[in-house]
N, C-alpha and C positions, 0 to 999 in steps of 0.2 A: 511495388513499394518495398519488397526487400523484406516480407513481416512486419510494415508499419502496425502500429495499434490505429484504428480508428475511430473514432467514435460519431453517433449521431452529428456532435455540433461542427465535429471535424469536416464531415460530408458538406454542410451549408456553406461555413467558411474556411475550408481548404484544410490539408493534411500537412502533418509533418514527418518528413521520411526519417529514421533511424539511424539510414545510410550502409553500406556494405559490414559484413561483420568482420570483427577483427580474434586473431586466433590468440586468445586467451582461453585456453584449454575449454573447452565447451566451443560445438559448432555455432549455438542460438546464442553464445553470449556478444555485447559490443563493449566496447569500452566507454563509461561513461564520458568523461574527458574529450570526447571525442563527437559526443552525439549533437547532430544541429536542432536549435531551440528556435528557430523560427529567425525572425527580424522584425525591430522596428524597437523603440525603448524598454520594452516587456524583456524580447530576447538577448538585451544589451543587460539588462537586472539581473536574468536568470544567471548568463553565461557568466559574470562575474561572482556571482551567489556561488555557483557550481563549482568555478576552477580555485576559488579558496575553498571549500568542505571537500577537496579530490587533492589539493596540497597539504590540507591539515591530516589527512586520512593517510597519504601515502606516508607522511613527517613519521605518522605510526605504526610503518609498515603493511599497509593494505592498501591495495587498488581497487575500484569499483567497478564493477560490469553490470550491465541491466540485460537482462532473458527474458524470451517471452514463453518458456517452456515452463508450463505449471508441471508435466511429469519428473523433471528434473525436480522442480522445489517439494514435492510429496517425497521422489526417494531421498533427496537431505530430511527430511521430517523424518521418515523411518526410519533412514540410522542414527537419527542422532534424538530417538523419542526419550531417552530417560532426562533429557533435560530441556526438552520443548511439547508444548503442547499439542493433543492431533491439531492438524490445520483443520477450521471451518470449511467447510464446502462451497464451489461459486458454480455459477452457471456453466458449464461449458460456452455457450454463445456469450458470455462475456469478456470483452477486451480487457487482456488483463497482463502485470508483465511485475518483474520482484530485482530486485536491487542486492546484490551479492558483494561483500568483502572478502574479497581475494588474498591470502598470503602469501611469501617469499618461495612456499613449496605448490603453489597452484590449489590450496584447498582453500573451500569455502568455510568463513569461521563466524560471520554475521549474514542475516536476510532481514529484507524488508521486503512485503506486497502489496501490491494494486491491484484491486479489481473495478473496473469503468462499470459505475450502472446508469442506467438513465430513468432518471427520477422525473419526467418532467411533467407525464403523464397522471404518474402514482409518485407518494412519498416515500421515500427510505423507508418509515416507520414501518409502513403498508404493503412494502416490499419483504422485510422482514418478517412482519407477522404473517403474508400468505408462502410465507418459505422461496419466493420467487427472486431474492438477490441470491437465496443457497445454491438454486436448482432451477433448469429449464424447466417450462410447463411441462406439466402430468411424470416429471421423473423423479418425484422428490419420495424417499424409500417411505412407506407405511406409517412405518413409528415415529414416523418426526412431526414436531408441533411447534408453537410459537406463539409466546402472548407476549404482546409491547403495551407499556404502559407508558412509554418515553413521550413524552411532549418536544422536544428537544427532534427526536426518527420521525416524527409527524409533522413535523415544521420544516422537514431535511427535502427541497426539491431541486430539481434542476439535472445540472452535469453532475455528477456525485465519483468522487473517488473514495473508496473504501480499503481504507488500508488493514495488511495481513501480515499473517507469518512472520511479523517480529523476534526476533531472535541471534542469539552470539553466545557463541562455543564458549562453555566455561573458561577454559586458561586465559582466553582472550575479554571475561567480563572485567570492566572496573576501567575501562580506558576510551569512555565515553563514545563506543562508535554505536550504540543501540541507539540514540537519538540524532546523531549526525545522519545515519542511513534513514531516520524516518524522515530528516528534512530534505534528504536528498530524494526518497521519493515521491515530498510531496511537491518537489520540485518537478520533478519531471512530468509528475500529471498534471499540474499547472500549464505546462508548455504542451502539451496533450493536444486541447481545444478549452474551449470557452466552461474552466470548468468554474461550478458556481461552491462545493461544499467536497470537503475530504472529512470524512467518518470512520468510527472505529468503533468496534465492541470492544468491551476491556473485560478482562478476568477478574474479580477481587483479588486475586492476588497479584496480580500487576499494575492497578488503581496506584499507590505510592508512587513509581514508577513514573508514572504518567502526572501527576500531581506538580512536578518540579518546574520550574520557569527551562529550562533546557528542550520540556517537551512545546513551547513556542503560545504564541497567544489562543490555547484551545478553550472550548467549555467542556467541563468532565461532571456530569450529573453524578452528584452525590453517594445516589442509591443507584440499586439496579432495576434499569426499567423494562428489562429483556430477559425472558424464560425462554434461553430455546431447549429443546429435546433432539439430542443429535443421534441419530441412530449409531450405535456400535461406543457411544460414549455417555451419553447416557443428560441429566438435566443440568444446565451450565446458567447460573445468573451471570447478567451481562449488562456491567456500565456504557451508555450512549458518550461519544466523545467527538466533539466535530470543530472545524475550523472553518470560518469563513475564506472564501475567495484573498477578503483583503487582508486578514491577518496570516493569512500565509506570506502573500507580498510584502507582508510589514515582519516578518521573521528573516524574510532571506533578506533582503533589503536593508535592514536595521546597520 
């Protein structure tokens, strides 16, 4: 499969291959533009959703690539930490892949991420609170802890994408690609498999942010319903922020 992502629902009703990668400077990166979204009227939505937000994008000088290399998006986090936050921690064994804006000189100047959890069993909330969306079983370091109060992470089942690593290189803020890249990711996990909810912690200080009709028909809980204790960062309150299945399709669609 060439690195497809798969997930559980993918295995029941079939996979979608990514297809060979294309040399945009990075071995794991492909060209978004380029990536096949299945078939049938779904993938007739998405591909048109997609190749306008990859002509608005380029209009502004960046091209999109999706990677499935989390080592690549941690070392962009480290060098570029004075104006991003550390990344949250995911599972190793979860299918996960980040949405990169490319410019004219091959650097990366925005990300977005996905990490595939499968809620279907346990709740996002449930996941969150036993540290098991952070960390595979028994590897989650000491000092880390987790209290969910969210009604919203408790309600959250199914295919669940969780998106991450939001972020764009200062010279390039103010030219609206921090939400175009998020819709472009939650595109792609749409086209993934069968998925039912895309989720998000939010920082208080990026709650405004997230607030705006550009960030798509979401629910953004008010308060924060999420204490985690991140080892080596220390206690982080955290807004639950989630999108149904269909008001995604009602975003790209519109």
């Amino acid at each position: 499969m060439d690195g497809a992502i798969i997930t559980t629902d993918q295995r029941a009703m079939g996979t979608i291959p990514w297809g060979r990668r294309h040399g945009v400077r990075g071995a794991d990166r492909r060209l978004v533009e380029t990536l096949p979204l299945g078939c049938g009227a779904l993938a007739s939505a998405l591909v048109r959703a997609r190749d306008a937000l990859c002509a608005s994008l380029l209009a502004r000088g960046v091209t999109l690539v999706l990677s499935e290399s989390w080592d690549e998006l941690q070392r962009l986090n480290l060098c570029h930490r004075a104006g991003w936050f550390p990344l949250l921690p995911r599972p190793a064994s979860a299918p996960a892949f980040w949405i990169g804006a490319i410019d004219d000189e091959g650097a990366v100047v925005a990300t977005h991420g996905v990490v595939m959890l499968d809620c279907h069993g346990t709740s996002f909330g449930a996941r969150v609170a036993d540290l098991s969306a952070f960390h595979d079983a028994e590897t989650a370091p000491a000092e880390e802890w987790c209290f969910v109060a969210s009604e919203a992470a408790y309600d959250t089942r199914g295919a669940v994408a969780w998106i991450v690593a939001g972020w764009t290189r200062p010279d390039w803020r103010g030219r609206g690609l921090f939400h175009d890249l998020g819709a472009m990711a939650r595109l792609v996990a749409l086209a993934t498999g069968n998925l039912r909810w895309v989720v998000g912690l939010v920082d208080p200080e990026t709650v405004p942010v997230w607030r705006g009709r550009a960030a798509g028909w979401k629910e953004l809980e008010p308060r924060p319903g999420v204490l985690y204790h991140q080892a080596g960062v220390g206690r982080l309150p955290l807004h639950v922020m989630r999108w149904s299945r269909a008001a995604v399709l009602l975003d790209l669609t519109k």
